[in-house]
Backbone as ProteinMPNN parsed JSONL, in Angstrom:
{"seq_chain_A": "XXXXXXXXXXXXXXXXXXXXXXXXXXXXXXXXXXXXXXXXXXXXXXXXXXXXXXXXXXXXXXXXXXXXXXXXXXXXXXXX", "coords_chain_A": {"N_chain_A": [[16.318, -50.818, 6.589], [14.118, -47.853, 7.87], [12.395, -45.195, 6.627], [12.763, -43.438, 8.418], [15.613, -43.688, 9.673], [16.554, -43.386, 7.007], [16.307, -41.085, 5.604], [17.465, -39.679, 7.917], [20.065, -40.47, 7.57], [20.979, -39.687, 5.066], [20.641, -36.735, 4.913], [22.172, -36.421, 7.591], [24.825, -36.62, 5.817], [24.234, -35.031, 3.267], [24.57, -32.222, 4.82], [26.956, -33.128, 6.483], [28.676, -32.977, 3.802], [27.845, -30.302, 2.632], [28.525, -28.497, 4.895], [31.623, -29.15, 4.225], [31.811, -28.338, 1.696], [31.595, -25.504, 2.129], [33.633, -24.681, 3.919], [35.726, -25.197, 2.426], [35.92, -22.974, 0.873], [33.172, -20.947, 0.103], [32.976, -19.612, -2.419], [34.514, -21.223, -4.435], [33.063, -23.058, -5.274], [30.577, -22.662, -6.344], [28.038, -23.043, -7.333], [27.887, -26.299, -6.762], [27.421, -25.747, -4.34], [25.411, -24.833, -3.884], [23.402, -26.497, -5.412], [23.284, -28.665, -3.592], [22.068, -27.744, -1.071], [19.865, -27.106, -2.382], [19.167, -29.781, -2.496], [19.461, -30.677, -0.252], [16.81, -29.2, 1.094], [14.893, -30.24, -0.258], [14.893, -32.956, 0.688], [14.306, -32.085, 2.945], [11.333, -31.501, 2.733], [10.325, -34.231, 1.369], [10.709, -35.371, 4.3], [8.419, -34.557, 5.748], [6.38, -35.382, 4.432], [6.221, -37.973, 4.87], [7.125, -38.69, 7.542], [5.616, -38.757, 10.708], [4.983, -36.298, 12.919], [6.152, -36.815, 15.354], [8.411, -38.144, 15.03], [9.393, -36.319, 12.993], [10.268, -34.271, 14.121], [12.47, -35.281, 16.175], [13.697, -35.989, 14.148], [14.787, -33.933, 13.516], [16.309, -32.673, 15.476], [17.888, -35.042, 16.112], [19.701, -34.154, 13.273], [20.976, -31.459, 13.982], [19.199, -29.2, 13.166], [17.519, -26.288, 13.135], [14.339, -24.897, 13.956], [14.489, -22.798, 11.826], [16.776, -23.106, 10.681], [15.672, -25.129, 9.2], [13.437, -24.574, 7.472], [14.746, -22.404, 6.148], [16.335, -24.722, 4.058], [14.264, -25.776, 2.995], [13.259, -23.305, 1.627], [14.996, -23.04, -0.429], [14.733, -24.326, -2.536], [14.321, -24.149, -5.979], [12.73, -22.221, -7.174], [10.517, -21.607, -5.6]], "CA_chain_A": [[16.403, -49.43, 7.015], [12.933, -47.6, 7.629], [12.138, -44.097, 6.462], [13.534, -42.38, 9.485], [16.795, -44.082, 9.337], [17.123, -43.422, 5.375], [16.093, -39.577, 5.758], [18.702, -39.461, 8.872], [20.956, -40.672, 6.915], [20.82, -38.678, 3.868], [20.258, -35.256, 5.819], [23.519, -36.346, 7.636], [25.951, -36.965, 4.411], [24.21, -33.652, 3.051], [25.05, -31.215, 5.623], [28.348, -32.59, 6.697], [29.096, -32.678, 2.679], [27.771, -28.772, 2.791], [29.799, -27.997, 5.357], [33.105, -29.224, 3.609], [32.17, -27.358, 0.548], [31.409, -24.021, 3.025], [35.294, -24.986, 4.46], [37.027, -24.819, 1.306], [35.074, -21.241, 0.16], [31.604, -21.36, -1.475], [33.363, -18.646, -3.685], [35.313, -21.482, -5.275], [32.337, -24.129, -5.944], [29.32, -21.582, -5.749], [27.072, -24.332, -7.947], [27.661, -27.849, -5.759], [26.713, -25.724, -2.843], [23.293, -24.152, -4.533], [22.784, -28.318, -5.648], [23.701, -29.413, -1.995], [21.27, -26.858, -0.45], [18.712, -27.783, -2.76], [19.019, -31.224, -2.326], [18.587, -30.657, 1.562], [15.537, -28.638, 1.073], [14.241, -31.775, -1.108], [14.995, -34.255, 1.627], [12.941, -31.496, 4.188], [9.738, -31.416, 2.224], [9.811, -35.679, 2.114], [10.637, -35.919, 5.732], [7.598, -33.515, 6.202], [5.662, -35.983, 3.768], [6.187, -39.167, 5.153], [7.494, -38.613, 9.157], [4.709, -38.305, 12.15], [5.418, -34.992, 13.935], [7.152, -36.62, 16.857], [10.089, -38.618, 14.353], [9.932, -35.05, 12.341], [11.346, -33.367, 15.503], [13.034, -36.282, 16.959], [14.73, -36.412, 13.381], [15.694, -32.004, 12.98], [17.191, -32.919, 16.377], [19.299, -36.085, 15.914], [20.658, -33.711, 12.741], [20.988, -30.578, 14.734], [18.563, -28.124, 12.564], [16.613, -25.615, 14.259], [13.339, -24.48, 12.805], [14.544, -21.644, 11.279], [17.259, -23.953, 9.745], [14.513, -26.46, 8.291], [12.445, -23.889, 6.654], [15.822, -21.968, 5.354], [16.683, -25.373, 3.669], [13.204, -25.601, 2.459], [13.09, -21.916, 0.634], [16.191, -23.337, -1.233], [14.145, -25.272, -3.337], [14.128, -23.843, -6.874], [11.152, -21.563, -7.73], [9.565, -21.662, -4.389]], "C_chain_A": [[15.023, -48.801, 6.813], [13.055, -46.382, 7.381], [13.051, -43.148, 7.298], [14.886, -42.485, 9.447], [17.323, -43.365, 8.093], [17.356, -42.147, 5.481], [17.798, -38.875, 6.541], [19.628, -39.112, 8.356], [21.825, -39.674, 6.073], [21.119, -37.449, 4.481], [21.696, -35.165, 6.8], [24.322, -36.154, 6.765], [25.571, -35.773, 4.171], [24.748, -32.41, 4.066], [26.218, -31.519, 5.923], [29.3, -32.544, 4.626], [29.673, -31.004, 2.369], [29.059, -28.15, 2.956], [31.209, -28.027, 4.83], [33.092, -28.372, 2.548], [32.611, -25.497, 1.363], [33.05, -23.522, 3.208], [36.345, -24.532, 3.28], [36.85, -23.451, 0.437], [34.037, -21.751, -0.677], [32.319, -20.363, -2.246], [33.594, -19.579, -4.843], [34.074, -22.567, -5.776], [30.786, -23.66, -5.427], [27.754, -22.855, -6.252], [26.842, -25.77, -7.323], [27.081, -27.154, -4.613], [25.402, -25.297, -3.002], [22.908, -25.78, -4.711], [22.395, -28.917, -3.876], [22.236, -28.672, -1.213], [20.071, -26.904, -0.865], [18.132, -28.953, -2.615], [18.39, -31.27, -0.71], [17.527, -30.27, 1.65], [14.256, -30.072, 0.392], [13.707, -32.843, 0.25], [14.058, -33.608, 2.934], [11.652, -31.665, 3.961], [9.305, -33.244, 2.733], [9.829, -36.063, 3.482], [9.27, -35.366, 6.251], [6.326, -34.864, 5.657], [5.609, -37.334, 4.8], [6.344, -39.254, 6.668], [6.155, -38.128, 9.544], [5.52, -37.011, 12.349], [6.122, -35.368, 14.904], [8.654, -37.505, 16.097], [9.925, -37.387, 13.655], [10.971, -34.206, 13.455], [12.052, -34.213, 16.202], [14.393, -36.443, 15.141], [15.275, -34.894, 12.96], [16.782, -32.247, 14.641], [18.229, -33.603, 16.578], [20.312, -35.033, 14.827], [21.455, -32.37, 12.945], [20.404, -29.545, 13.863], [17.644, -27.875, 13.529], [15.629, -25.344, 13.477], [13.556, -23.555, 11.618], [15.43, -22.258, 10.83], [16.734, -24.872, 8.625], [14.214, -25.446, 7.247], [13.681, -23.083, 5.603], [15.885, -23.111, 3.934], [15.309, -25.315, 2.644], [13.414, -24.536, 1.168], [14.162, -22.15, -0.173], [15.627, -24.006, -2.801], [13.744, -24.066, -4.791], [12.494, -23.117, -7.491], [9.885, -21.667, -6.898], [9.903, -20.473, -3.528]], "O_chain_A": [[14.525, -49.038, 5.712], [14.081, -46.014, 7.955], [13.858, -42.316, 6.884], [15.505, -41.451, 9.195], [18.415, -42.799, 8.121], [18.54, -41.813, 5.478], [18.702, -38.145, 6.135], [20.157, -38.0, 8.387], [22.894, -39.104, 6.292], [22.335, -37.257, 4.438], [22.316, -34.102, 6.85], [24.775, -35.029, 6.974], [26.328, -34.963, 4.705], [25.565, -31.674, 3.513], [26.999, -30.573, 5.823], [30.424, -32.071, 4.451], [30.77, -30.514, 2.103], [29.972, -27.675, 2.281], [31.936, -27.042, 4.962], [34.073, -27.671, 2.302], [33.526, -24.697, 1.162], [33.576, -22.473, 2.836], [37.345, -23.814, 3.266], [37.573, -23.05, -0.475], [33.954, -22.528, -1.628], [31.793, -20.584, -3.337], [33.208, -19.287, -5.975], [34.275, -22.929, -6.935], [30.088, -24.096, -4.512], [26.816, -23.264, -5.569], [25.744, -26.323, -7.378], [26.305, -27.772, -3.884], [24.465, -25.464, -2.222], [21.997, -26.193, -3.994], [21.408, -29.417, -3.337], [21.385, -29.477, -0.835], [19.133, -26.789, -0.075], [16.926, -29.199, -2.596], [17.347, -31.697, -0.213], [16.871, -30.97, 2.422], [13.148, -30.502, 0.714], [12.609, -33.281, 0.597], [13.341, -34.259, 3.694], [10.857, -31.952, 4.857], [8.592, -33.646, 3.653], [9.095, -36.961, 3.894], [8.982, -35.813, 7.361], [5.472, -35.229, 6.465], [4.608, -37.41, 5.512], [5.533, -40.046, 7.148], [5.571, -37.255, 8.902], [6.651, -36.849, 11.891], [6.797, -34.52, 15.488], [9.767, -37.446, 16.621], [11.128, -37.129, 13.686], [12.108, -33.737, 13.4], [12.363, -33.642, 17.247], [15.546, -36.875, 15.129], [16.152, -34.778, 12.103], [17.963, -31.902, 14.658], [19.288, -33.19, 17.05], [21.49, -34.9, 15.156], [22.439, -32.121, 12.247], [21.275, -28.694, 13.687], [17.113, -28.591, 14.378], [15.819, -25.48, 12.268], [12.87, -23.586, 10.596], [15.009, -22.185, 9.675], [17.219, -25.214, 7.547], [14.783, -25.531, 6.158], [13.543, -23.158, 4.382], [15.577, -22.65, 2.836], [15.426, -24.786, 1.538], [13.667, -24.869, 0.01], [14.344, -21.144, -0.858], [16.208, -24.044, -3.885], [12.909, -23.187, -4.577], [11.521, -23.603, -8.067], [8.707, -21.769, -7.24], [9.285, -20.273, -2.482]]}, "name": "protein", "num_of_chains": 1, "seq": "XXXXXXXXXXXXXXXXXXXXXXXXXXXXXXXXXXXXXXXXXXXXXXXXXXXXXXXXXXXXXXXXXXXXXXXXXXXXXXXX"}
């Protein structure tokens, strides 16, 4: 599995994870979804690190984030 794949991956399982927490009320598990949201922001910075520019946008597309989704995920990141 190469970089792009792994990222994919990951960045999939996180967001549809998210989403299930979102589903059942962030009221009721306000802390896994601040982790979850951090964690995605994590996995944005390395894709930023390691991905070319044309698998960076070839990989916010396969997971359906828009820019203004990326960078959201990003600002999640603890003391940034």
């Amino acid at each position: 599995m190469d970089t792009f794949d792994a990222l994919q991956a990951l960045l999939s399982r996180d967001l549809h994870e998210l989403h299930q927490i979102q589903k059942r009320g962030w009221r009721i598990l306000p802390m896994a979804r601040i982790v979850k949201e951090e964690h995605l922001g994590r996995c944005c910075y390395l894709a930023e690190e390691f991905l070319s520019r044309a698998e960076l946008c070839a990989l916010k597309k396969e997971i359906g984030l828009d820019e203004r989704q990326w960078r959201a995920y990003k600002s999640k990141i603890s003391g940034q």
